[in-house]
Kinemage of the C-alpha trace (Angstrom):
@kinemage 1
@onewidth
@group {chain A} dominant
@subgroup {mainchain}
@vectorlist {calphas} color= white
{ca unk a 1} P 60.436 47.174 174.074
{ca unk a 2} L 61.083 46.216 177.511
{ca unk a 3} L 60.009 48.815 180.553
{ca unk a 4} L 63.060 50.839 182.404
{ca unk a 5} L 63.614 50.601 185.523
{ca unk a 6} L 60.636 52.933 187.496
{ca unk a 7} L 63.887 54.052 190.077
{ca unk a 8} L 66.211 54.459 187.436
{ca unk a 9} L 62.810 56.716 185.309
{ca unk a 10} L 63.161 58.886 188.786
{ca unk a 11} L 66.544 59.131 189.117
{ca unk a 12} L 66.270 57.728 192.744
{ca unk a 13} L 67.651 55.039 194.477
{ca unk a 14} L 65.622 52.194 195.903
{ca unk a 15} L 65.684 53.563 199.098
{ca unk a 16} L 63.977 56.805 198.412
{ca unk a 17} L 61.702 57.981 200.282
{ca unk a 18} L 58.046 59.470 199.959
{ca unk a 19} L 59.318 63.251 199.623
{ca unk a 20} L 63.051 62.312 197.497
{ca unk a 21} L 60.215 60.458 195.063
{ca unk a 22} L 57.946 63.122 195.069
{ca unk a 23} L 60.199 65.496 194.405
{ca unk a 24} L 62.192 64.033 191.872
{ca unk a 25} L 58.751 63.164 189.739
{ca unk a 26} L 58.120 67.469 189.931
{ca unk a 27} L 61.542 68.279 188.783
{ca unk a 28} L 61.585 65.441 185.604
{ca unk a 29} L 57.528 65.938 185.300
{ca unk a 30} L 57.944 70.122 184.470
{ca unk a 31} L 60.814 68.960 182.266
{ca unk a 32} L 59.146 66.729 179.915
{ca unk a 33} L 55.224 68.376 180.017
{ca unk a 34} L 54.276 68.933 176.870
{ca unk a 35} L 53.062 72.099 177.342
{ca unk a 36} L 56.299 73.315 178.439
{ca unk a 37} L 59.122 71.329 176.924
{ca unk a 38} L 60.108 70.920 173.026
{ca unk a 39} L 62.153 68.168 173.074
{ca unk a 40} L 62.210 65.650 171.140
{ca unk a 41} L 59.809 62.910 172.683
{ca unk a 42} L 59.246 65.145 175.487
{ca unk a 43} L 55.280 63.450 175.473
{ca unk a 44} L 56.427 59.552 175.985
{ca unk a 45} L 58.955 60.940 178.497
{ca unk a 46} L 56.448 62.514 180.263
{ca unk a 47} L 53.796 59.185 180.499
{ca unk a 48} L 57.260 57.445 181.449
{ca unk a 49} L 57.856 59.679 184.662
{ca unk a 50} L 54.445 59.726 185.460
{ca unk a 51} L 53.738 56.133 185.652
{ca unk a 52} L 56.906 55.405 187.827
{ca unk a 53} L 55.233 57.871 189.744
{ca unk a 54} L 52.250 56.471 190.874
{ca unk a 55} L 53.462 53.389 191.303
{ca unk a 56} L 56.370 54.110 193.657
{ca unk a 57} L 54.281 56.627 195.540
{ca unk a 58} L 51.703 54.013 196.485
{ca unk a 59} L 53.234 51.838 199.157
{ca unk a 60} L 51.126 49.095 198.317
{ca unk a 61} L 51.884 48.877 194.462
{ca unk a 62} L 55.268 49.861 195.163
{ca unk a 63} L 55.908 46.945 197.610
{ca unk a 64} L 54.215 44.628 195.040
{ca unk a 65} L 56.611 46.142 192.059
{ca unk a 66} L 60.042 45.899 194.431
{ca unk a 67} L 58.449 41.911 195.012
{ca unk a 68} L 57.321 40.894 191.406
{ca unk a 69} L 58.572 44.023 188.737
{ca unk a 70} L 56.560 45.808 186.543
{ca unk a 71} L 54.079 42.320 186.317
{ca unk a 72} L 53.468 43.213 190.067
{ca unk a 73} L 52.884 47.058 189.718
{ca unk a 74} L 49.907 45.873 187.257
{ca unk a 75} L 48.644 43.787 189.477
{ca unk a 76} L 50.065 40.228 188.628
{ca unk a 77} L 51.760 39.086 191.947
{ca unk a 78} L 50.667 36.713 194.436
{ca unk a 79} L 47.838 39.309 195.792
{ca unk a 80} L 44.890 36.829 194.236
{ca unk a 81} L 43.550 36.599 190.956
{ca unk a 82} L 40.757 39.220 190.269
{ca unk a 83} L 37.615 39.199 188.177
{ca unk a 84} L 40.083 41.612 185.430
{ca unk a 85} L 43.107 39.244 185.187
{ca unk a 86} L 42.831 36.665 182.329
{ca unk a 87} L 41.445 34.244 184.080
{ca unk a 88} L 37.480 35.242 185.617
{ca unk a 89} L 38.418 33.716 188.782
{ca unk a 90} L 38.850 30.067 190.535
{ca unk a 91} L 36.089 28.928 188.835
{ca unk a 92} L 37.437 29.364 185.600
{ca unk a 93} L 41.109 28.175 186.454
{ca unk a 94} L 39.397 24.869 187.401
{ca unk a 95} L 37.437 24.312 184.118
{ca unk a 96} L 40.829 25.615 182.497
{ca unk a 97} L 43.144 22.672 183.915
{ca unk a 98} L 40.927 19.833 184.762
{ca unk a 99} L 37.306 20.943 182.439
{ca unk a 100} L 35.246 21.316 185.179
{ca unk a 101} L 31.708 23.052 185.113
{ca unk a 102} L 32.492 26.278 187.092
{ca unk a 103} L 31.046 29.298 186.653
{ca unk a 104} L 30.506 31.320 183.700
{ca unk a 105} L 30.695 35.098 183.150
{ca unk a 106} L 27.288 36.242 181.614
{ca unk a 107} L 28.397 38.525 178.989
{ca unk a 108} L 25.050 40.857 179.440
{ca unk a 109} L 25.524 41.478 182.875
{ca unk a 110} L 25.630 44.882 183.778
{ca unk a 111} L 29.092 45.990 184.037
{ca unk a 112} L 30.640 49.283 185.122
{ca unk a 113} L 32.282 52.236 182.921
{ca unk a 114} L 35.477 52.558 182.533
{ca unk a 115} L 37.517 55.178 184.554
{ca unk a 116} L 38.783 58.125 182.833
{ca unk a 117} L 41.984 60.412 183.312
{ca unk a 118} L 42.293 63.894 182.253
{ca unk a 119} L 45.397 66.187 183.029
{ca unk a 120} L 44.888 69.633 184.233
{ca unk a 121} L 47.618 72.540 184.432
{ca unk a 122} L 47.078 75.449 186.770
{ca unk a 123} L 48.933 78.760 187.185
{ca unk a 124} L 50.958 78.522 190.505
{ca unk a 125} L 48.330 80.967 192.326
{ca unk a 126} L 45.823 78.710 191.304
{ca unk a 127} L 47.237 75.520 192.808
{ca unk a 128} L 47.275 77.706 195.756
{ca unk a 129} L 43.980 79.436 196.098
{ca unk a 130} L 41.852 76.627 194.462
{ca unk a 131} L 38.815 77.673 192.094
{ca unk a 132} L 35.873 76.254 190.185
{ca unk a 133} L 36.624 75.080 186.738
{ca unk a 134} L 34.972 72.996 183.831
{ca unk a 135} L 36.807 70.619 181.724
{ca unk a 136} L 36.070 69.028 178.388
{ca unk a 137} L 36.560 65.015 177.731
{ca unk a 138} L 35.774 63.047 175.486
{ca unk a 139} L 33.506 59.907 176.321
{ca unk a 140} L 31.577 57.364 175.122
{ca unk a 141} L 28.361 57.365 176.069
{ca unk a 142} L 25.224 54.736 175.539
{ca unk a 143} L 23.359 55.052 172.150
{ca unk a 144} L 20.259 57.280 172.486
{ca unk a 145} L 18.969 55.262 169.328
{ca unk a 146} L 19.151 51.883 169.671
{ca unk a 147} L 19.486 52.285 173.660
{ca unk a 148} L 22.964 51.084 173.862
{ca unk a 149} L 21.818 47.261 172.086
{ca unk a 150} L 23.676 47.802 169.003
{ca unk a 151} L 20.352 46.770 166.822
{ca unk a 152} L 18.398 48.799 164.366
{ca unk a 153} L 15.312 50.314 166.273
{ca unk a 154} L 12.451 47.194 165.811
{ca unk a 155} L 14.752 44.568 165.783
{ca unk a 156} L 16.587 42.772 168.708
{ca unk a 157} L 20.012 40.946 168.428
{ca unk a 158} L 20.203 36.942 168.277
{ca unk a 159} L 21.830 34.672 170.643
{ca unk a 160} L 25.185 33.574 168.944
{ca unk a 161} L 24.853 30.437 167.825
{ca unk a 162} L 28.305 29.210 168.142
{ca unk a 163} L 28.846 30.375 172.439
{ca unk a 164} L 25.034 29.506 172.364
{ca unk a 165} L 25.182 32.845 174.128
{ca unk a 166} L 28.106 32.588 176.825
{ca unk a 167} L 30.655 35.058 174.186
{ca unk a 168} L 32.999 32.347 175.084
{ca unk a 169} L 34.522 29.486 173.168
{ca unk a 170} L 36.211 26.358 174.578
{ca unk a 171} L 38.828 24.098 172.857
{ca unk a 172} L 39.838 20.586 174.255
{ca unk a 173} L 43.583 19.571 174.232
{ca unk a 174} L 44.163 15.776 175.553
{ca unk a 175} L 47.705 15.938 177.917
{ca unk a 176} L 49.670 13.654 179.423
{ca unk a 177} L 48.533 15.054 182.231
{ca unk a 178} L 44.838 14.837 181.309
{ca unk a 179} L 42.296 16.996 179.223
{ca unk a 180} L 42.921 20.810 179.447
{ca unk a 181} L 39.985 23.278 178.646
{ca unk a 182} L 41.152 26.623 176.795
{ca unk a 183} L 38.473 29.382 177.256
{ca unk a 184} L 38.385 32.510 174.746
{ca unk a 185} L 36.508 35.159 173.376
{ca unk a 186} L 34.242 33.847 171.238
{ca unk a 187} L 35.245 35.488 167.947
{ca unk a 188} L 32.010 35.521 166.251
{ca unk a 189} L 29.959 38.014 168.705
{ca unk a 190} L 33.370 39.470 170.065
{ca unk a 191} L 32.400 38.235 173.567
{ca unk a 192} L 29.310 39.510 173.543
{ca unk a 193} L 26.659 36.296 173.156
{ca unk a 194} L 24.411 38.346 170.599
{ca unk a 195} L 24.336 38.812 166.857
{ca unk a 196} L 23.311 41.820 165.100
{ca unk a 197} L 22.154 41.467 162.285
{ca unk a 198} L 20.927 44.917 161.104
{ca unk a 199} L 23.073 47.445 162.642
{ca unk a 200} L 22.541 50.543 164.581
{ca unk a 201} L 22.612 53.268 161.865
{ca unk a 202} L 23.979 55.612 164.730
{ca unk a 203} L 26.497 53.758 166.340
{ca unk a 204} L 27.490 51.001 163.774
{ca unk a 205} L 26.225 48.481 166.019
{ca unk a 206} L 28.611 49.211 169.114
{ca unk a 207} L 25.650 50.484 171.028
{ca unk a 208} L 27.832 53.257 172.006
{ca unk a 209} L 29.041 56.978 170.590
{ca unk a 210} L 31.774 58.934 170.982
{ca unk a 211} L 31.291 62.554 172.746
{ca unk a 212} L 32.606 65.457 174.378
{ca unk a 213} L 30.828 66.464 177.909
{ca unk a 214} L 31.727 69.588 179.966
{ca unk a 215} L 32.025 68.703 183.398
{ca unk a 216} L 32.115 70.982 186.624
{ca unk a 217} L 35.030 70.525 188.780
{ca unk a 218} L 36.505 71.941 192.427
{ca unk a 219} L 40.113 72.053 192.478
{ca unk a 220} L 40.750 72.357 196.463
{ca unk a 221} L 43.095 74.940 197.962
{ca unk a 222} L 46.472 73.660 198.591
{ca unk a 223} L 46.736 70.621 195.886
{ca unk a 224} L 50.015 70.534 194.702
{ca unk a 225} L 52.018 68.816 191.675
{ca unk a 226} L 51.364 65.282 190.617
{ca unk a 227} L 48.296 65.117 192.956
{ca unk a 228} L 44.524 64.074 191.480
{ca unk a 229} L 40.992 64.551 192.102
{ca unk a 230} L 38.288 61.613 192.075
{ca unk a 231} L 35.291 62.757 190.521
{ca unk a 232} L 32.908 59.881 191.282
{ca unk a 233} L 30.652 58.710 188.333
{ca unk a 234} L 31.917 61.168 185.726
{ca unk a 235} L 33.816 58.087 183.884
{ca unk a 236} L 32.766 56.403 180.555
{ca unk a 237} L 29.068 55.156 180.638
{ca unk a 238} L 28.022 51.393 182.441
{ca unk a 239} L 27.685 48.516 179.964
{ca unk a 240} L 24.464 46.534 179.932
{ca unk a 241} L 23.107 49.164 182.519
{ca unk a 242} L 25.902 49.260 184.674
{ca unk a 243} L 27.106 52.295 186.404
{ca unk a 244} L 29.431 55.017 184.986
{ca unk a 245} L 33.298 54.842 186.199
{ca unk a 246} L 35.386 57.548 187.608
{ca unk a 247} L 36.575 60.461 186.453
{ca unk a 248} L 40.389 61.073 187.668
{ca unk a 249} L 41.812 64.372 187.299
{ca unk a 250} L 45.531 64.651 187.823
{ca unk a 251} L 47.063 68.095 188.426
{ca unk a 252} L 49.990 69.934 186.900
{ca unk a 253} L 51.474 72.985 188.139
{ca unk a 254} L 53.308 76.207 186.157
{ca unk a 255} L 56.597 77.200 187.749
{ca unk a 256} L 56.317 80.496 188.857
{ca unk a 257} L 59.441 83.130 188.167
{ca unk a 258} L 59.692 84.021 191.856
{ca unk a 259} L 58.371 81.372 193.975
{ca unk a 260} L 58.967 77.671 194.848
{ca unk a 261} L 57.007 75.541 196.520
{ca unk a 262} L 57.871 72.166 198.441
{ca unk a 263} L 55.086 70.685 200.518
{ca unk a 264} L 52.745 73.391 201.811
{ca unk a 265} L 56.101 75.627 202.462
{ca unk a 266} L 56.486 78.537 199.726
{ca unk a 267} L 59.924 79.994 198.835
{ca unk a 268} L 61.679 82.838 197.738
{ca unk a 269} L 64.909 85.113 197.273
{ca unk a 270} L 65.042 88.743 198.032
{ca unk a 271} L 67.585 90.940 196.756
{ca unk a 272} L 69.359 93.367 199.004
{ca unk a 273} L 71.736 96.044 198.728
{ca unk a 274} L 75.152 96.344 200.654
{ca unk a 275} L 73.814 99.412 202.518
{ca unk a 276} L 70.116 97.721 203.135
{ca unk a 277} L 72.352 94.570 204.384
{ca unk a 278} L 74.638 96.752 206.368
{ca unk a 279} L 72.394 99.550 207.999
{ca unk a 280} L 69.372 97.287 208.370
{ca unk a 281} L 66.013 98.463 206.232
{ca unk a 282} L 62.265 97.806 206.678
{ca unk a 283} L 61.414 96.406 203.018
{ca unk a 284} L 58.526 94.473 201.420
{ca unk a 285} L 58.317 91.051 200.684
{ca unk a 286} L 55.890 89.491 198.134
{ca unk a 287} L 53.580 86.817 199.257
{ca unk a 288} L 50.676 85.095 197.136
{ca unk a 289} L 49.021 86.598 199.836
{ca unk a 290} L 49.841 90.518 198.862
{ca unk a 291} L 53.079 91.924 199.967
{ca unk a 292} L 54.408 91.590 203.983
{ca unk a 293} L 56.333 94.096 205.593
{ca unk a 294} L 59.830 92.390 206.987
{ca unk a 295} L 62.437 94.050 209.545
{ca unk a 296} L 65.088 93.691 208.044
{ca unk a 297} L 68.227 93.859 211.072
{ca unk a 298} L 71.506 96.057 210.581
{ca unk a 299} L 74.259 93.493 209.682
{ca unk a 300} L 72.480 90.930 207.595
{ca unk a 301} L 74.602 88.688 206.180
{ca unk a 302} L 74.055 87.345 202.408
{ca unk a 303} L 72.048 83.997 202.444
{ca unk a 304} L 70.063 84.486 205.758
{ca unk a 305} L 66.726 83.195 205.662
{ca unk a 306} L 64.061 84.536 207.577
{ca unk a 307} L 60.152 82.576 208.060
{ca unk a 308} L 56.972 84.615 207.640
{ca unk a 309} L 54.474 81.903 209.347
{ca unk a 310} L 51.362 81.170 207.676
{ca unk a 311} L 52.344 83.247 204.364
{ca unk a 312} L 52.384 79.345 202.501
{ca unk a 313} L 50.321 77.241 200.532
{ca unk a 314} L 47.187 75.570 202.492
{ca unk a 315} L 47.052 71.962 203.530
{ca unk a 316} L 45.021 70.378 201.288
{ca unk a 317} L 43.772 68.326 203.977
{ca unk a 318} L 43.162 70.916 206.099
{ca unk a 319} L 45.939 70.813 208.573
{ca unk a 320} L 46.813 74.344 208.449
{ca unk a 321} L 49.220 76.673 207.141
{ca unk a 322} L 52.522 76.266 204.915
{ca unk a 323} L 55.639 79.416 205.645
{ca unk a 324} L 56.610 81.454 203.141
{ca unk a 325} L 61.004 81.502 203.350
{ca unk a 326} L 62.741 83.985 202.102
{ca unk a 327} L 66.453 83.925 202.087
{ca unk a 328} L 68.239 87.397 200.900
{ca unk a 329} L 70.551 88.112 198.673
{ca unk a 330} L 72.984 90.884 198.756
{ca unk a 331} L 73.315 92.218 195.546
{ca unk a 332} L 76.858 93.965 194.733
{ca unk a 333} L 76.303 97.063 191.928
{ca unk a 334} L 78.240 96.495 188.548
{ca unk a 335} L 77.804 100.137 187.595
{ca unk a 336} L 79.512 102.701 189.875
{ca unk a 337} L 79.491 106.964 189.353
{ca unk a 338} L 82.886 108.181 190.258
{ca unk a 339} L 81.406 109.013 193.947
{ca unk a 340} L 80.356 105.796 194.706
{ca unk a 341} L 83.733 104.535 194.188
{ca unk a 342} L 84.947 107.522 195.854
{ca unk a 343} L 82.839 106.879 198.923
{ca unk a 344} L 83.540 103.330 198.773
{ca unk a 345} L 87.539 103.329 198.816
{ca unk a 346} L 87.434 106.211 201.896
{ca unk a 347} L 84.830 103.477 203.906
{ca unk a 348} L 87.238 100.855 203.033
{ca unk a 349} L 90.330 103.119 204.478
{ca unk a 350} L 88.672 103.639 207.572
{ca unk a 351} L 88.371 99.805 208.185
{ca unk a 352} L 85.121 98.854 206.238
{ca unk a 353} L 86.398 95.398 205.971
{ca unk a 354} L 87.463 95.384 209.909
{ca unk a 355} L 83.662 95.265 210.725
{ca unk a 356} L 83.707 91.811 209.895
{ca unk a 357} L 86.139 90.198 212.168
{ca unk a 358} L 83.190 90.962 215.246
{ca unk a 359} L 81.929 87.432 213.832
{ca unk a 360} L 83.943 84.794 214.578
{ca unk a 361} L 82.453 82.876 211.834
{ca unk a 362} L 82.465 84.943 209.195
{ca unk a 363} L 84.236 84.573 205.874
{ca unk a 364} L 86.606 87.966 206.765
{ca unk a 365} L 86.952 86.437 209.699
{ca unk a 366} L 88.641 82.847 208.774
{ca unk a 367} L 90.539 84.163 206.047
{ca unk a 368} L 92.463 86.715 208.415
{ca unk a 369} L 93.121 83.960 210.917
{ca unk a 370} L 94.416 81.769 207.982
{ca unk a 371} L 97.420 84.037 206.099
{ca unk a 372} L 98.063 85.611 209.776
{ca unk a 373} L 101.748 86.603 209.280
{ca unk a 374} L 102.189 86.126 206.040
């Protein structure tokens, strides 16, 4: 089945830009986790959103995927042809089209470990604050018994007699436009130049096991959704005594049932009552850094937002300080004792709605100026 669109995985248009991309990949990415969400193929969802993701929010993969498509995003432009692509480099295109003597890739040279990816989710304080964690993954890791050869201890493996130990196999084909060398795998030794012939009891003659290893991890203060931590050399073990890959460790975050969080700015709504709107009130606000005393002035209108500075998220880069904003709400009371509809009605006789029309711009305001004379 063919790949969709990474844009049209987003939602966003090809235009986007960093923060419409980043936020559109929080909104779908809490939607589809599969912690959170019970739909129905909620999981593939999720791997869909969050490979459009890093692709589009890398400018260079996301030039080379608006150039070439999804062939580009992996890497299969025009950028060059790297030792991973199918073929091992110029060398080997050479010997491919005109059976040349390039270069050959020495199976038994040290290589490195693969990387690994785990996915983290942390409370919204948490993502905040930072802390020290550990994480469980599993690995593979080099065979303690027969040292990672694959071989029974006492014995050694034998060169493959069909690669004569390359692990590759070429095939001739005669063309009109001359002979044309295929290189492969050789099939025999899977690639690998050597024959075992009695097995590694422990590993089944991989030369590797499979385990679980507890690493130690520092999430820093201020990382935020979608974001992801390098942990150098805590990938799968080096082949052939290479060195271990990298450990990549990408970050979800739990909504929280009060605050929102865009960039290193936090925000908030704070309910108010008429009389706290209209008489003005000193009130509390909560923070996730404990609770902040805010003036709050006598004539507030419903949907002001007011900025406590430095009351944010870090900068995970350490460039200061997010805002917390709080925007308040005034709430109207569904439930009124006779007296408070008493009180109410004889405010409202003496002109409680009057007070209003001292704003020019206020809602009281425009709709008196509007039905004048009618």
């Amino acid at each position: 089945m063919s790949k969709r669109d990474y844009y049209e995985v987003l939602g966003v248009e090809k235009s986007a830009g960093k923060d419409d991309i980043r936020r559109a990949y929080r909104k779908l990415a809490r939607k589809y986790h599969p912690d959170v969400s019970k739909e129905e193929g909620a999981e593939e969802k999720f791997k869909e959103v969050k490979e459009a993701y890093e692709v589009l929010s890398d400018e260079q993969k996301r030039a080379q995927y608006d150039q070439f498509g999804h062939a580009g995003a992996q890497g299969q432009g025009f950028g060059g042809f790297g030792g991973s692509q199918d073929f091992g480099g110029f060398g080997d295109i050479f010997d491919m089209f005109f059976g040349g003597g390039g270069r050959r890739n020495d199976p038994n040279a040290p290589q490195q470990g693969a990387d690994l990816q785990y996915t983290i989710v942390l409370d919204f304080e948490e993502a905040i604050f930072g802390k020290e964690t550990e994480i469980k993954i599993p690995t593979e890791e080099e065979c303690k018994t027969c040292h990672g050869s694959g071989a029974k201890p006492g014995t050694q493996p034998s060169t493959c007699s069909h690669c004569h130990g390359t692990g590759q196999l070429n095939t001739e084909q005669n063309t009109p436009f001359g002979r044309i060398v295929n290189r492969r795998a050789c099939h025999y030794c899977q690639g690998t130049g050597k024959i075992i012939t009695d097995k590694c009891t422990t590993c089944s003659g991989s030369g590797r096991v499979k385990k679980h290893k507890t690493i130690k991890i520092s999430i820093p203060a201020g990382i935020d959704e979608g974001q992801q931590i390098r942990v150098s050399g805590k990938g799968e073990a080096g082949v052939n005594g290479g060195p271990p890959g990298d450990l990549y460790v990408v970050v979800n975050v739990r909504n929280h049932p009060i605050f929102e969080r865009d960039g290193d700015n936090i925000y908030c709504e704070y309910p108010l009552t008429f009389a706290q709107a209209a008489l003005g009130d000193d009130v509390e606000i909560p923070t996730v850094h404990g609770r902040v005393k805010l003036k709050i002035p006598a004539g507030t209108q419903t949907g002001k937002v007011f900025r406590l500075r430095g009351k944010g998220a870090p900068n995970v880069r350490g460039h200061g300080q997010g805002d917390q904003h709080v925007q308040v709400k005034v709430v109207t009371p569904a439930n009124l004792t006779d007296k408070q509809k008493e009180l109410l009605r004889e405010f409202n006789e003496l002109g409680g709605n009057e007070a209003a029309s001292e704003h020019d711009d206020s809602l009281f305001s425009r709709f008196k100026k509007a039905f004048k004379g009618d």
